[in-house]
C-alpha positions in Angstrom: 32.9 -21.3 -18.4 31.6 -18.7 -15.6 28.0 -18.5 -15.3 27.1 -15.6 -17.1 28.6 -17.3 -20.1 26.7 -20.5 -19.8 23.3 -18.6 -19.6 24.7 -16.5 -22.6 25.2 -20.2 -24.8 21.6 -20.5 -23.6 20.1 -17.0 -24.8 21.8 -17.9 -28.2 20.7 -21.3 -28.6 16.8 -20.3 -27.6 16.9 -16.6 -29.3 18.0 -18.1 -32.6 15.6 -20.8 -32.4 12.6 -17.8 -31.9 14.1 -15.9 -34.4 14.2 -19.0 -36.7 10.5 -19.5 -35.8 9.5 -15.5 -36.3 11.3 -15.0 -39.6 12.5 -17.8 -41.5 16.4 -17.2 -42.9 16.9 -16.2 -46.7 17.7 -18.5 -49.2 20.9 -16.4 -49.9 24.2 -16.4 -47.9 26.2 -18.8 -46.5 25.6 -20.1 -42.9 28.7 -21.1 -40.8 26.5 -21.6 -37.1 29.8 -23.3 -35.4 31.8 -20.1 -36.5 29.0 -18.0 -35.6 28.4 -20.0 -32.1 32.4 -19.1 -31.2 32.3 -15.6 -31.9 29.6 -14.7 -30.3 30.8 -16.7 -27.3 33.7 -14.3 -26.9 31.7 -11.2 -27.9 29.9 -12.5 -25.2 32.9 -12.4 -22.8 34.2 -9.3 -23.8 30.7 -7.7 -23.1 31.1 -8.8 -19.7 34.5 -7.5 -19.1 33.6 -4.2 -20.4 31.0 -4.2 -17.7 33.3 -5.0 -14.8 36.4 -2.9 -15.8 34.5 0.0 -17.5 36.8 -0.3 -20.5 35.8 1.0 -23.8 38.5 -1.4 -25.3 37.1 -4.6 -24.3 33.8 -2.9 -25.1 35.4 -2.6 -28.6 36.2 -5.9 -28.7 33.1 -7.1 -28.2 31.6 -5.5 -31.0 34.6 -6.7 -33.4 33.1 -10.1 -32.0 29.2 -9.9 -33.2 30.2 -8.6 -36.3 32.5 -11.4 -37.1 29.3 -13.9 -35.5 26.9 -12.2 -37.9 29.8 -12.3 -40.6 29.3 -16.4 -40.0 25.5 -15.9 -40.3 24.3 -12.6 -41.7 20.8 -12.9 -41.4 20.6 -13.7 -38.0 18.1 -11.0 -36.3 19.2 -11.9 -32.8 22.3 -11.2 -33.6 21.8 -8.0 -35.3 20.0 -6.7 -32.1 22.8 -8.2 -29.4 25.3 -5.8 -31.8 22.8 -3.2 -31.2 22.0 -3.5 -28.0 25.9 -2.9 -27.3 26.3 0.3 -30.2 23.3 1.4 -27.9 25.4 0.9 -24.7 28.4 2.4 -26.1 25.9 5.8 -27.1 26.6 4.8 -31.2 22.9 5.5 -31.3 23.6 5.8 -35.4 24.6 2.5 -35.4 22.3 0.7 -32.7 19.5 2.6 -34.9 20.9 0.8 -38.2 21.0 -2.4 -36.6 17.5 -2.6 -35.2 16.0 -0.8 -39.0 18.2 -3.8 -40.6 16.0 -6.4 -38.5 12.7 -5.2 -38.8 12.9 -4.5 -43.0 13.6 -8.4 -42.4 10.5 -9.0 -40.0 8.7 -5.8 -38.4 7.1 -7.7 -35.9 10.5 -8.7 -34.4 9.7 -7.6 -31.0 13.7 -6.9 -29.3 14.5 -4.8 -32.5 11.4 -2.2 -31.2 13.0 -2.7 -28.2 16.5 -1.7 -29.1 14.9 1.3 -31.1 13.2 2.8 -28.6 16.0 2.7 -26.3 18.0 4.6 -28.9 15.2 7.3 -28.9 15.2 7.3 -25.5 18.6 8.5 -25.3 17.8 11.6 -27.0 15.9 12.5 -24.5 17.1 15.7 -23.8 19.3 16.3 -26.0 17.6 17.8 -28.8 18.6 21.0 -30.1 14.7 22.7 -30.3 11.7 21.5 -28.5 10.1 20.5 -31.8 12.9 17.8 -32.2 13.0 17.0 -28.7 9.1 16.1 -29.3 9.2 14.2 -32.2 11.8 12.2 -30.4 9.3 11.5 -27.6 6.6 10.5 -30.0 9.5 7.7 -31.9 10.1 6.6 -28.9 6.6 5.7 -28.3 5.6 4.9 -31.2 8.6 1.9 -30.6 6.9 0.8 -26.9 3.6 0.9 -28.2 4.2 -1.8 -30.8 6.4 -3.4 -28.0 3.3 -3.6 -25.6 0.9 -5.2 -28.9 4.2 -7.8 -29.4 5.0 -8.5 -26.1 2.5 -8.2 -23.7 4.4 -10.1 -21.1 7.4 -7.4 -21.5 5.7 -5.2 -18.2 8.8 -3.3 -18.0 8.9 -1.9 -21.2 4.7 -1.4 -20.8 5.4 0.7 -17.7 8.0 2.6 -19.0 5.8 3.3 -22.1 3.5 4.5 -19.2 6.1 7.1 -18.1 6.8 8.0 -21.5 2.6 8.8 -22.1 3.2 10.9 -18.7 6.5 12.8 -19.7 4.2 13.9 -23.5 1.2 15.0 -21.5 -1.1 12.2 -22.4 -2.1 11.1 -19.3 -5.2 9.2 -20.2 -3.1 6.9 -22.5 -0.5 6.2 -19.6 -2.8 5.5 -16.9 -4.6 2.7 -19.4 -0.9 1.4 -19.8 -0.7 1.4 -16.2 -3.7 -0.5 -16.1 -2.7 -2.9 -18.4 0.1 -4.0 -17.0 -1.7 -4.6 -13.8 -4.2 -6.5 -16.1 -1.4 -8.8 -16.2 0.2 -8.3 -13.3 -1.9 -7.3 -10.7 1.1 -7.4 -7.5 3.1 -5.2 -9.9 4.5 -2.1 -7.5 6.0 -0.5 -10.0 2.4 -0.2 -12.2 0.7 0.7 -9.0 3.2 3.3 -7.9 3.2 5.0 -11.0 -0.9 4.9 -11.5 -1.1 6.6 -8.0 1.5 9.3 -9.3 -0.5 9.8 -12.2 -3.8 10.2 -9.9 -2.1 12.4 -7.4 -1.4 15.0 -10.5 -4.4 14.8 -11.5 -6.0 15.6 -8.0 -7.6 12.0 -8.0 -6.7 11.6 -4.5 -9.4 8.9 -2.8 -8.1 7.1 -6.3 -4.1 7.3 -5.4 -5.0 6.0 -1.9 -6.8 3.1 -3.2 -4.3 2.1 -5.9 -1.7 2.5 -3.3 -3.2 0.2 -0.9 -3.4 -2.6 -2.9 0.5 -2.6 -2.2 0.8 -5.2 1.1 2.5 -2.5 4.1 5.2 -4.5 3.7 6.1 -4.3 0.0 5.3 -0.7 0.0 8.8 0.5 0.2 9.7 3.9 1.2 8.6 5.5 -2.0 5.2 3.8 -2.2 4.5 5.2 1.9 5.4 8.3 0.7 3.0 8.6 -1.9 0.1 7.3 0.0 0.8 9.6 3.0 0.6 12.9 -0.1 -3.0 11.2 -1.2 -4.0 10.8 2.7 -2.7 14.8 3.3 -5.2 15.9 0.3 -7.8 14.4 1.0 -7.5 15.2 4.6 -6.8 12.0 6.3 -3.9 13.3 8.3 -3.8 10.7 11.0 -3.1 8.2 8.2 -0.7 10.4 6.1 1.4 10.9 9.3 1.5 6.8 9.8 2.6 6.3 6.0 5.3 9.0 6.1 6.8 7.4 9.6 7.0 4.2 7.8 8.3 6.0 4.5 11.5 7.5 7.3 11.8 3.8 8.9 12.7 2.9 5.5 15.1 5.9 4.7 15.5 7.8 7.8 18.3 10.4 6.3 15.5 12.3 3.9 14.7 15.5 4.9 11.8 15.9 2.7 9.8 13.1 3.8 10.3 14.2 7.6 9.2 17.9 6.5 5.9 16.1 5.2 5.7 13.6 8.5 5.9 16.8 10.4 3.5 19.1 8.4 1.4 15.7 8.8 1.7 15.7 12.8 0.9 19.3 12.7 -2.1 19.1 10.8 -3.6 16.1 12.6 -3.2 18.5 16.0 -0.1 16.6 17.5 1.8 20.3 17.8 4.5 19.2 20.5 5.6 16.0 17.9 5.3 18.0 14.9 7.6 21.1 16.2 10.2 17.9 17.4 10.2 16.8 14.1 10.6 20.6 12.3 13.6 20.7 14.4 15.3 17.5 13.3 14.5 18.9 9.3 16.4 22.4 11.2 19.4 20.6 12.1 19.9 18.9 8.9 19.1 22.0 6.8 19.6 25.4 9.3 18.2 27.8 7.0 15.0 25.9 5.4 12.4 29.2 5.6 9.5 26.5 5.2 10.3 24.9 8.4 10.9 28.4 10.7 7.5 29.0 9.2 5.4 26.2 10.3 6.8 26.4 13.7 5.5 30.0 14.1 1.8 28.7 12.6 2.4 26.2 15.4 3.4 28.3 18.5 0.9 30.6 17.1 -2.1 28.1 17.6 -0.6 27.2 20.9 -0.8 30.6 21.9 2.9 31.4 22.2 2.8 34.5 20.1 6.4 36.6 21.2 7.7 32.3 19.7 5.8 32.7 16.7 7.2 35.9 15.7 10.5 34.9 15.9 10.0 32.3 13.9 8.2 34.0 11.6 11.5 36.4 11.3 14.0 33.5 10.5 11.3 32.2 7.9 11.5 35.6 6.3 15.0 35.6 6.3 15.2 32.3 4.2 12.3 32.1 2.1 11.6 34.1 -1.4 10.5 37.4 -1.1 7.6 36.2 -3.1 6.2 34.1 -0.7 2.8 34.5 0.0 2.4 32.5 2.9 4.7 34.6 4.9 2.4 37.7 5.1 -0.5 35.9 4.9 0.6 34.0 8.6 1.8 37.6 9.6 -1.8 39.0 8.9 -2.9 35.9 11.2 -0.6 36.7 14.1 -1.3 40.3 14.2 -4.8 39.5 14.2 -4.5 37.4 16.7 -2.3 39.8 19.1 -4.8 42.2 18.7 -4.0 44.4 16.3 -6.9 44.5 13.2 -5.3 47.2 12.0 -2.3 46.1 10.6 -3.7 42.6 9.7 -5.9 44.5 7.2 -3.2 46.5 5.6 -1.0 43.4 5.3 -3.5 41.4 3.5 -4.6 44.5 1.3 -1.0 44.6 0.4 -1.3 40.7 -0.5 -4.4 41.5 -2.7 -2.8 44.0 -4.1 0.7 41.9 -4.8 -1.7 39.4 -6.5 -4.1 41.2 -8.2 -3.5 40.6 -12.6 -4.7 43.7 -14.4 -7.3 41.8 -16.4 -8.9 40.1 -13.9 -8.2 36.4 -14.7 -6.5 34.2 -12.8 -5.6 30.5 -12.9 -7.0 27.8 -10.9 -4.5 28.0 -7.9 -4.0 32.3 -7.8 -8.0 32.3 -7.5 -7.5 30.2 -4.5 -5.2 32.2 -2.8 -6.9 35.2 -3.2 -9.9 33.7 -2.2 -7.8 32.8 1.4 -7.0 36.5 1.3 -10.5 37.6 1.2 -12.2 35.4 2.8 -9.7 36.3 6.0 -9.7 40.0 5.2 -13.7 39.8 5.4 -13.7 37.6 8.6 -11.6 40.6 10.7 -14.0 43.4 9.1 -16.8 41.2 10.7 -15.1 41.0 13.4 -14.4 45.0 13.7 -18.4 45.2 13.4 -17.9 46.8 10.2 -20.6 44.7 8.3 -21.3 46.5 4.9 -17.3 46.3 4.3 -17.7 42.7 5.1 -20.3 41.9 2.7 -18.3 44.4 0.2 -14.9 41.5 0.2 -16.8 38.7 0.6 -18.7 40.0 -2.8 -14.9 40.3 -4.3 -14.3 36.6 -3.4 -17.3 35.5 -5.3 -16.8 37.4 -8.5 -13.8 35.2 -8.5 -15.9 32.4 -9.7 -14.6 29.0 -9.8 -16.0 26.0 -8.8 -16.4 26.1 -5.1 -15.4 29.8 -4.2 -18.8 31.9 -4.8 -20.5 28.9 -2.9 -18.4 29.6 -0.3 -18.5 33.7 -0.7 -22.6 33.4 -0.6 -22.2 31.6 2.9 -19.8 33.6 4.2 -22.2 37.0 3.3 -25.3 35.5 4.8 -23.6 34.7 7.9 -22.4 38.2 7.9 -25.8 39.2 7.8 -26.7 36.7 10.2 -24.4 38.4 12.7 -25.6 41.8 11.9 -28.7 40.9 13.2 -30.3 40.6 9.7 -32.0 37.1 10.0 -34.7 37.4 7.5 -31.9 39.1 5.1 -29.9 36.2 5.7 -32.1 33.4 5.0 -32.7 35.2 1.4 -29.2 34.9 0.4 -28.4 31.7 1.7 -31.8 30.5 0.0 -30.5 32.4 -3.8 -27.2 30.8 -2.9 -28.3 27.4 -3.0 -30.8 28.1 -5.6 -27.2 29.1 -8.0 -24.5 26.1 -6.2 -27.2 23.6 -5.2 -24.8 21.1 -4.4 -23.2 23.1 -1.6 -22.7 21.5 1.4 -21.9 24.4 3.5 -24.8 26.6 1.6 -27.4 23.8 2.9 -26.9 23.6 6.6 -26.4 27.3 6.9 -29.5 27.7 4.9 -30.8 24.8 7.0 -29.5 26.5 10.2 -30.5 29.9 9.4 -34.1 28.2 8.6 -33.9 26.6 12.4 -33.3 29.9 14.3 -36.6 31.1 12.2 -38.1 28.3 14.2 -38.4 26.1 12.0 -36.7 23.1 13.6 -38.1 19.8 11.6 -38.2 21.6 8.2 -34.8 22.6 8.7 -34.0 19.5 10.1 -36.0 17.5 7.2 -33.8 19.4 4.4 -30.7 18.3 5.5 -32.1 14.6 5.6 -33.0 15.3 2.0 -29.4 16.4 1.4 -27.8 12.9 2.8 -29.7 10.9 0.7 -29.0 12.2 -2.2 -25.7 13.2 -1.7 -24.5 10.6 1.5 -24.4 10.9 5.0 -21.5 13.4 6.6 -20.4 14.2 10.5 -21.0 18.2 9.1 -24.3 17.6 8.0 -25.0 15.3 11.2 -23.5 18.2 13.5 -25.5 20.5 12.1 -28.6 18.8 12.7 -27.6 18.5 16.9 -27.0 22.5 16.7 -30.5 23.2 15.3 -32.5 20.8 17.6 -30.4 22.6 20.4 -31.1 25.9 18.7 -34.8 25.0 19.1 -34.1 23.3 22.5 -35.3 19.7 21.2 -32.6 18.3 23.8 -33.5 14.9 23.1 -33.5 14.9 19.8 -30.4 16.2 19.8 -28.7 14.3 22.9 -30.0 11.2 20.4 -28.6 12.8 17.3 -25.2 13.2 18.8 -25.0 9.7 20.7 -25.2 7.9 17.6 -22.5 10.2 15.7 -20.1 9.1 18.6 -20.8 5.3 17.6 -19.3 5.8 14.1 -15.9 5.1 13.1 -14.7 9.0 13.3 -11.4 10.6 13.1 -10.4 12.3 15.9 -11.2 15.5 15.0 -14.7 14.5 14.5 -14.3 13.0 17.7 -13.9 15.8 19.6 -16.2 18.1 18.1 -19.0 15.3 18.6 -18.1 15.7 22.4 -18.1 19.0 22.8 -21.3 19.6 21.2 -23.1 16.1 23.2 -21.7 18.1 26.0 -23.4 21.2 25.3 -26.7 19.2 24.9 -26.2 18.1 28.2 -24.9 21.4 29.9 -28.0 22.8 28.6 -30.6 20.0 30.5 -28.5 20.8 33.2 -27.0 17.1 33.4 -23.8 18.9 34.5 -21.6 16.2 35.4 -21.9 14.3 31.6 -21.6 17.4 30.5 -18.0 17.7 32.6 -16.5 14.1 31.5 -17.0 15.0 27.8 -15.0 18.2 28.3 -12.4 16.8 30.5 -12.3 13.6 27.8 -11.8 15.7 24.8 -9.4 17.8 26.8 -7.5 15.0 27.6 -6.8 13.8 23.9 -6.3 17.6 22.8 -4.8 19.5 25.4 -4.8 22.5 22.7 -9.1 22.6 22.4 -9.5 26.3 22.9 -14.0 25.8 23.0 -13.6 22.8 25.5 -11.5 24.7 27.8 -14.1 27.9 27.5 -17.1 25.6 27.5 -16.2 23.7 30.4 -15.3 27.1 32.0 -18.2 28.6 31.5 -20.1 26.0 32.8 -18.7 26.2 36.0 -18.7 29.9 36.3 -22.4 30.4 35.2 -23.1 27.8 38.1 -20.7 29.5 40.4 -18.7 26.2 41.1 -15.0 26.0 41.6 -14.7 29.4 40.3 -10.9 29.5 40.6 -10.9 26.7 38.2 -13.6 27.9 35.9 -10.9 30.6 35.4 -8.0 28.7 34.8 -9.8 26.7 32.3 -11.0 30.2 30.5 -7.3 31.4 30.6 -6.5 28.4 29.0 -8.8 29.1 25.8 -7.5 32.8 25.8 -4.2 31.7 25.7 -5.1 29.9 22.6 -7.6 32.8 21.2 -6.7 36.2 23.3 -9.3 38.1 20.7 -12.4 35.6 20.8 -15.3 37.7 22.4 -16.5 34.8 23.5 -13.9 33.7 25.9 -13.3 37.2 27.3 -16.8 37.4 28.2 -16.6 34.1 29.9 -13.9 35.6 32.0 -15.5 38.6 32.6 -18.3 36.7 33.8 -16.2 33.8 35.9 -15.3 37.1 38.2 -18.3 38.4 38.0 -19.5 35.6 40.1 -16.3 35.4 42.0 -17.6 39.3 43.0 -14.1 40.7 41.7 -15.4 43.2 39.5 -12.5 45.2 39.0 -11.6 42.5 36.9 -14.4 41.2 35.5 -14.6 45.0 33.6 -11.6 44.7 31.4 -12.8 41.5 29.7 -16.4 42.1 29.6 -16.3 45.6 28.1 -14.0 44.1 25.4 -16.2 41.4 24.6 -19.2 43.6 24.0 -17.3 45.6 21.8 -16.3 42.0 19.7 -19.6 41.1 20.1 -21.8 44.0 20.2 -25.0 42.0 19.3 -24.7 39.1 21.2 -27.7 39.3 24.3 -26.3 37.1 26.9 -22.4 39.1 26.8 -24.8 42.5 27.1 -27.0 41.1 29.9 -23.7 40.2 31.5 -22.3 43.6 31.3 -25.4 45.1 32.6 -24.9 42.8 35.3 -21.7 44.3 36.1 -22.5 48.2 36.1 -25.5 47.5 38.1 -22.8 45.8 40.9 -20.9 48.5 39.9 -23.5 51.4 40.6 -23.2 52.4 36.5 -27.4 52.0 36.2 -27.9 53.9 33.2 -25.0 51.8 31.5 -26.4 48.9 33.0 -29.7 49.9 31.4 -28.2 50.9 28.2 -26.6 47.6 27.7 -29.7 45.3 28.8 -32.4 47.5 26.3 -29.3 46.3 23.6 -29.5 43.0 24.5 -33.5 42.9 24.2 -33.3 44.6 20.6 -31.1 41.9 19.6 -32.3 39.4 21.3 -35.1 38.0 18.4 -32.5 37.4 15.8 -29.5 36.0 18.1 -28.6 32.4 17.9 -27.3 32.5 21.5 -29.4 29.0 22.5 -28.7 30.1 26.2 -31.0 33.3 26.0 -34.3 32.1 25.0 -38.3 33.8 25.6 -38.0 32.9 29.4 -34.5 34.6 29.7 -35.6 38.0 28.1 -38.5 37.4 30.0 -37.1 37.7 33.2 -34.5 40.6 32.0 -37.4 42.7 31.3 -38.5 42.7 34.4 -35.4 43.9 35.8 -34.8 46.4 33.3 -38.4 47.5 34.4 -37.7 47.9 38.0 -34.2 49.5 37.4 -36.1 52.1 35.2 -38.5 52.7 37.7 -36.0 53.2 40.2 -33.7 55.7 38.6 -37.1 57.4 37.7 -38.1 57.7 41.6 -34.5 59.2 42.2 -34.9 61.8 40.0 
């Protein structure tokens, strides 16, 4: 007797003891269990050679066999269900379905025959002429594993497939309570937890996925389990972790191209540019013309700074990707903004706009998102262009969007717009009847909060944001923002405190570095240069591609005229990264300044001004320069700009004592050109 035979005598002897215990036999019939016993035996065998040989005769066979065993005992309701279970194998679903009716008219709480009968719905799955049958199928079948699950509670297999089967009709309430059942039961169960952290991931419950998921030990995750917990780590932002959980996930399954897309969109979003582009170009060998791919290696050599790589790339993602794309133009809009040319960047996300725009004005959940992206970015250059009232104009599009976080967003975005126009008092009004409509805004408070600290009004501002945290928890944003207003109102050791104890938390490293940079702007600005230099050089050294540390630490050395040849490399570094930040240019055009090489100081100092055309310290500076330059009535023009706008600048370098002191000179250069004419 082989060994599946022997364990089949067992299943027999137990199941028709159970069954005898469930539903006692009828009176009627005659009982012949050694006949019976042989039968089924060879039914038995049969069934087994069917499997190896895939033969639909021995499967035959087998079937001539249980009904010759039930012949011997007719009211056996195991062996009703064993017959069909193998009609169910064989796709007789008319027959299997016969069977299992025949054993629960007998005894309806005979748990196997729910079994059998919602494996026979199960199998029309799909198969259904109209999507009204194929629905009513669904629900039979689950109305089969829901009895199952109240009759067999142990049965977690059929309990998670009922799960799936809540899923697949759209209840997903009901299937994530099965889920949760099963793990009632079984609380190791990988299969429970993989599919309750599905089931969360669709339903953006991300922090939720993660912590189902990680109930799974590392090492009984599998590669489908990593795979989902590096998805929930991506949403929620945890990118670090997502990119450690999809490396496991391809350790596991190394030839799947998906999961090494998702490792690499992982690296790129976590900084880690030179692994993520490796890792694009292993998904590029396996699958040459994947658009998806050629276009995150353009957003990557874009962000490095290599823009004649990026738009190549960006051509071969054309080439392969849907026409429909929206991410395609949108990154094209990016890279011609970033090469300098506003112009077409505008048109091309006009032309998004328009692509996307639905004649009545409604949009789902996701379109109202993208066009928010659109508009927000579209606003951003206008503000960039010094063309305010257009500015304010788009970002007043993106809030009549609605939603829940876009016009919170749209009201910041138009205050700081204001902000930058010089408007301060303006400012603070709509970021105050901002918050007063989205008072839950996180990015609504500390501008508010901020806006309130260039006012002057450093520990109310301060004291709101406090007020914020504990009602709503503590954040690295809202902590940040408090070090930028005490160094807005030049508490430097409040601030130098402030951002001390934000670098002794547990922070990712993107925290990490903007935690340095701004502890090292505190210091730059109480002149403790060299602590200052070791958090810039520190940052610098974990992210090579930190545009603001390498212009920060330039800066620094230029505006102290110390290794100026340096100071400039470090500047080129950040324009390399950001060509069109005004910020940078001016911090080359000053870093020759002070080298006295003012032919080329011009170029970048004269741009800047026109980027930043209200900023006081880049106007000082290019007064500076046409005074050097023997241009005095620019000069003057330039520093009587810098003193209008000096009240409502947030420049913390250019305080009372610096337009002070500008005065004066603007007073003698007056004075002068009025003697000389």
């Amino acid at each position: 007797m082989t060994l599946f035979l022997f364990w089949a005598s067992c299943a027999y002897l137990s199941q028709a003891s159970a069954s005898a215990t469930q539903s006692p036999e009828p009176s009627t019939g005659i009982k012949d269990g050694a006949g019976s016993y042989y039968h089924f035996m060879l039914a038995r065998r049969y069934e087994e050679l069917a499997g190896i040989y895939g033969s639909e005769h021995y499967a035959n066979l087998s079937v001539s066999q249980f009904q010759k065993a039930i012949s011997d005992d007719p009211h056996s309701l195991y062996l009703h269900v064993q017959l069909g279970d193998i009609y169910s194998r064989m796709r007789r679903d008319a027959d299997a379905k016969a069977q299992a009716k025949w054993v629960l008219k007998e005894n309806p709480n005979y748990a196997p025959a729910h079994r059998l009968l919602g494996e026979v719905y199960l199998h029309g799955l799909g198969q259904m002429a109209s999507q009204q049958a194929e629905k009513a199928n669904l629900e039979k079948a689950i109305h089969q594993y829901a009895l199952l699950a109240q009759l067999d509670p142990q049965d977690t297999k059929s309990a998670i497939l009922l799960g799936r089967l809540y899923q697949l009709d759209d209840q997903p309430e009901e299937a994530a309570e099965t889920f949760r059942k099963v793990l009632q039961a079984d609380p190791n169960s990988a299969s429970a937890l993989g599919y309750l952290a599905r089931l969360q991931l669709n339903q953006h419950q991300f922090k939720e996925a993660e912590q189902t998921l990680e109930k799974i030990p590392p090492g009984d995750r599998g590669a489908e389990a990593s795979t989902l917990l590096g998805a929930a780590y991506m949403e929620s932002g945890a990118y670090d972790q997502a990119a450690e959980n999809f490396k496991a996930a391809l350790a596991m399954n190394p030839v799947n191209p998906r999961v090494r897309a998702q490792y690499a969109e992982a690296l790129m979003r976590s900084g880690k540019s030179d692994e993520a582009r490796e890792q694009f170009a292993e998904v590029i060998k396996t699958d040459p013309q994947n658009g998806q791919a050629y276009l995150r290696l353009a957003q990557i050599d874009q962000s490095m700074g290599q823009f004649q790589q990026a738009t190549q790339q960006l051509d071969k993602a054309k080439k392969f990707l849907p026409g429909d794309d929206l991410e395609v133009p949108y990154t094209e809009a990016q890279l011609q903004d970033a090469l300098g040319h506003p112009d077409a960047a505008i048109k091309t996300l006009q032309g998004l706009l328009a692509k996307t725009a639905a004649p009545d004005g409604k949009y789902s959940e996701d379109e109202r998102e993208d066009r928010s992206i659109f508009l927000e970015r579209l606003g951003m250059i206008y503000s960039d262009q010094q063309d305010f009232s257009q500015a304010v104009a788009t970002f007043r599009e993106m809030e009549a969007l609605g939603g829940e976080d876009i016009p919170a967003r749209a009201e910041a975005l138009i205050a700081e717009t204001l902000e930058g126009e010089g408007q301060l008092p303006q400012a603070v009004d709509e970021a105050g009847n901002g918050l007063r409509s989205y008072p839950k805004s996180k990015s609504l408070n500390i501008l508010y909060a901020t806006l309130l600290g260039s006012e002057g009004h450093v520990d109310q501002a301060v004291e709101k944001l406090r007020d914020y945290m504990k009602a709503d928890g503590a954040s690295v944003q809202m902590e940040r923002a408090i070090v930028e207003i005490y160094l807005q109102g030049r508490r430097y050791r409040d601030a130098e405190n402030v951002a001390q104890q934000l670098l002794q938390k547990n922070l990712g490293q993107s925290d990490r570095e903007d935690a340095q940079v701004l502890l090292a702007t505190v210091y730059d600005q109480q002149k403790k240069y060299g602590l200052a230099e070791e958090q810039y050089k520190a940052v610098l050294a974990s992210n090579p591609l930190d545009a603001e540390a390498y212009n920060d630490l330039g800066y620094m050395l230029a505006d102290r005229g110390v290794n100026l040849p340096q100071s400039v490399n470090y500047i080129k570094h950040a324009l390399q990264l950001q060509p069109n930040n005004g910020a940078y240019l001016d911090s080359l055009g000053w870093a020759y300044y002070k080298m006295s090489r003012y032919d080329l100081a011009r170029p970048p100092l004269e741009r800047a001004a026109r980027l930043m055309a209200n900023d006081p310290t880049v106007l000082m500076h290019l007064g500076n320069l046409y005074v050097k330059l023997g241009d005095k009535q620019e000069a003057m023009d330039a520093w009587r700009r810098a003193l209008k706008n000096y009240p409502s600048a947030l420049d913390t370098s250019f305080g009372a004592a610096q337009a002070n002191k500008l005065k004066k000179r603007l007073h003698r250069l007056e004075r002068q050109l009025a003697k000389n004419k």
